[in-house]
N, C-alpha and C positions, 0 to 999 in steps of 0.2 A: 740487812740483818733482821734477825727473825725477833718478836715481840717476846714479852717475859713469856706469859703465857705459851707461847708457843715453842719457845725456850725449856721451859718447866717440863712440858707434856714429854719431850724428847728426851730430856734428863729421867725422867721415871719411868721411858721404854726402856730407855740405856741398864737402868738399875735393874728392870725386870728381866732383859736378856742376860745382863750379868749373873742373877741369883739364881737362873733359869742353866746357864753354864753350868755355875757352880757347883749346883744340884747335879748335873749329869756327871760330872768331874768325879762326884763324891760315889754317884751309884757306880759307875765305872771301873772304880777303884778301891770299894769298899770290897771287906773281905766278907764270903758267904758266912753268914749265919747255919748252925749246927742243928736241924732240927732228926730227933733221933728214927722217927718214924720215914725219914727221905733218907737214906743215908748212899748219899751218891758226892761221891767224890770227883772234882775237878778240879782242872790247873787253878790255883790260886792269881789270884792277880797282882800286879807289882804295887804295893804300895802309893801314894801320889807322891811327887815331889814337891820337898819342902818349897819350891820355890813356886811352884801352880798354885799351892795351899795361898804363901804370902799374896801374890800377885792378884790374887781374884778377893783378899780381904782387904787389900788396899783398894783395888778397883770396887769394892762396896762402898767402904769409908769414903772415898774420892768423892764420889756419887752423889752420896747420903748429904754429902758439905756441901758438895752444888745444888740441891736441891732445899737443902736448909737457905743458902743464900737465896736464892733466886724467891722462894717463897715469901723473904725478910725483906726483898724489895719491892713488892708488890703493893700498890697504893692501900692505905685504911681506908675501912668503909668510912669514918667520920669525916673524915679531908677530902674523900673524893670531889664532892659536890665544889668547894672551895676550891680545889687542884682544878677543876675541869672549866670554873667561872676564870680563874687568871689567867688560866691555856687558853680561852675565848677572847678574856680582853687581849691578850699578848697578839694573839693571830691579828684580831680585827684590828690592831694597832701596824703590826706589818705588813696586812693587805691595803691598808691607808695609803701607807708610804710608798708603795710599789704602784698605787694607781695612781697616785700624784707623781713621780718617775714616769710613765708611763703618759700620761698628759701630756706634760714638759716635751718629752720624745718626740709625741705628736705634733705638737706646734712646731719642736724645730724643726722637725721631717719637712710639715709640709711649709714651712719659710725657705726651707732646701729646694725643696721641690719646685718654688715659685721661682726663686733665682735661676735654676737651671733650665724651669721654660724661659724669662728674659731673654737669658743669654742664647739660648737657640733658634729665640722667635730672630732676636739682631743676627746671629749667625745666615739666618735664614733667608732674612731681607736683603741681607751684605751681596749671597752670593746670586739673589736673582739680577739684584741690579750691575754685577759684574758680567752672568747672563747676558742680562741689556746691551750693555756695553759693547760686547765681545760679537755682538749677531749683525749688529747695522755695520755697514760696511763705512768704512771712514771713508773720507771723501778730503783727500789730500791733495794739494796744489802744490804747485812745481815753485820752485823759487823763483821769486823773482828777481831777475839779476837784470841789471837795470847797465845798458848799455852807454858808456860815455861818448857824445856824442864826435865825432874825427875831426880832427883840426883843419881849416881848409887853410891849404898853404897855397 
């Protein structure tokens, strides 16, 4: 959204293309003036309509109100200075809070960050030594089944 100012300046182009309308609406449709020494005669033109007349007097008055508004909200010169000191504390009171947020953030990030190297570093060593394991070939012995000695009959 656009600032008062910048607001304003738009409302008093608006007012000036409106008057600027108007104006052509008016020569457009005014009837010629009788000057005796020109006397040439043409088609008359049609009157305006009542409803062009209202429409473009409203859209004055409209105008005139938004611009009266918009001017009424505009800071006093006496208050600025005081408006502009509390807009400062106020800010530098919520860039406070946003860089102490923002601390916090950091420390749990990198407490996150440390957890999750741990865990990777153990993940890590888990599977070399599964690695280990899995390369040396086992070296498996037969059962030993132990032969009962035969009965000598």
């Amino acid at each position: 959204m656009a600032d008062r100012i910048t607001q304003l300046q738009d409302a008093v182009n608006a007012q000036a293309e409106n008057i600027c309308n108007s104006i052509g609406i008016l020569q457009q449709t005014a009837t010629p003036s009788i000057f005796p020494e020109f006397e040439r005669a043409g088609p008359k033109p049609a009157p305006p309509s009542e409803d062009l007349c209202q429409n473009f007097a409203t859209l004055i008055t409209r105008t005139a109100k938004e611009i009266d508004i918009l001017i009424d909200s505009l800071p006093n010169e006496e208050s600025y200075p005081e408006l502009q000191e509390a807009s400062i504390k106020s800010l530098t009171a919520d860039n406070n809070e946003a860089a102490q947020a923002l601390e916090e953030a950091v420390v749990k990030g990198e407490q996150l960050l440390e957890q999750v190297r741990n865990v990777l570093r153990v993940i890590a060593e888990s599977e070399q030594e599964m690695q280990k394991i899995n390369s040396f070939p086992s070296k498996r012995s037969e059962p030993v089944v132990k032969e009962e000695p035969e009965d000598a009959e």
